[in-house]
Structure formats: structure tokens, C-alpha cells
C-alpha positions in Angstrom: 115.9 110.3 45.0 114.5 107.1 45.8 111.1 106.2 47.2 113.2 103.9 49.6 115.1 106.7 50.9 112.1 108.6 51.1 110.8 106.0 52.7 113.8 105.9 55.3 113.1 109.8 55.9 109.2 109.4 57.6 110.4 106.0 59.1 113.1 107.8 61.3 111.5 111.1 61.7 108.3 109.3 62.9 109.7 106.1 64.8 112.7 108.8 66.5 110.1 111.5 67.1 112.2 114.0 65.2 109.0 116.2 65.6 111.4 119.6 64.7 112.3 118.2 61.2 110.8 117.9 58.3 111.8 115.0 55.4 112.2 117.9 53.0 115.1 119.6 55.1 116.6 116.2 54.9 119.6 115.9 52.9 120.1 111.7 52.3 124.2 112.2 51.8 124.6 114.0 54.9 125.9 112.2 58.1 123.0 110.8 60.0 125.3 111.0 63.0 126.5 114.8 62.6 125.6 117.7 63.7 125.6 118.6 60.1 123.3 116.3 59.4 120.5 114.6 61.8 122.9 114.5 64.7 121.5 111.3 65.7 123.2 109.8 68.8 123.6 106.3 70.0 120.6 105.5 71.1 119.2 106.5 67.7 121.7 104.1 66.7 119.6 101.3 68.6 116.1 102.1 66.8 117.4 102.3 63.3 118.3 98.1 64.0 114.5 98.2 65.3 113.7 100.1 62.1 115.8 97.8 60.2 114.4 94.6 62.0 110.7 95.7 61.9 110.2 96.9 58.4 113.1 95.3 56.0 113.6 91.8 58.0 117.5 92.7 58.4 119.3 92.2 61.8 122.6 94.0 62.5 125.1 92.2 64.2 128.5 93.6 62.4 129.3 97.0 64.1 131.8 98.0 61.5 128.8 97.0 58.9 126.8 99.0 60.6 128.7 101.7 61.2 128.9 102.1 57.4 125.8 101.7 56.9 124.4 104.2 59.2 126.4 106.9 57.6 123.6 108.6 55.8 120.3 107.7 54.2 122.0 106.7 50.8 124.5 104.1 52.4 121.2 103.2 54.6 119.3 102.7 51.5 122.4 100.8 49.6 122.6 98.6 52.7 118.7 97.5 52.8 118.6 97.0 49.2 121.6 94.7 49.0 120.6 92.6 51.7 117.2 92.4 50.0 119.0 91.1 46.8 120.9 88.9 48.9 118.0 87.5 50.5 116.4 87.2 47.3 119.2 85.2 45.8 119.4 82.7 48.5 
């Protein structure tokens, strides 16, 4: 697993006062957004942009990127890495 999905895991337990879970129960392919996973809702949905904003630089404007991107910690991981690469490149 990677340190920046580890990373992710304190981030949104801490910042979404998750205080019930702990980043070990945490399965990063799960759906953030199901019950089988974090069953975040949408106003989790609004401070993982703050997250995103605040600690990687990356504002989300696309909701269909987003949407994707929010699916689980991996594609949340894949989606700040590439726009770190990106932002790198340009």
C-alpha cells in the first residue's frame, strides 16, 4: 500500500472526524461512498475538495472527474498523483 494512500486514510479520518474508525479497518478499494465502505455522504464529498485543495494544491471543478475519483482511496490516490505529474510537467 502506498504512504500516499496511507496518507489519505488519517487525512479523512481526522479532517471528517471519523472518530469510530480506525485507518487499519480501512480497505483503500472499497467505495468511499458505500455503506460497504466509509459510507461517506455528500457533504463528505465537500471536504475531500478542501482536503484535496489544502494539502495537494488540486481544485475539482469536473463532477464526473470527481465522481471517479472519489470512488475509493486507490482512484483518490491515482487522481492526486496524476495531477501532481501533470503539474510537474507543465
Amino acid at each position: 500500500m502506498s504512504t500516499l494512500t496511507e496518507q489519505l486514510k488519517n487525512q479523512i479520518i481526522q479532517e471528517l472526524n471519523l472518530v469510530d474508525i480506525n485507518p487499519a479497518d480501512v480497505n483503500p478499494d472499497a467505495p468511499l461512498f458505500d455503506y460497504d465502505g466509509l459510507g461517506l455522504d455528500s457533504i463528505d464529498a465537500l471536504e475531500l475538495t478542501v482536503i484535496l485543495s489544502k494539502h495537494y494544491g488540486i481544485k475539482v471543478t469536473d463532477p464526473a472527474k470527481m465522481k471517479q475519483a472519489f470512488f475509493s482511496l486507490n482512484t483518490l490516490a491515482d487522481f492526486i498523483t496524476e495531477h501532481q505529474a501533470a503539474a510537474v510537467a507543465a
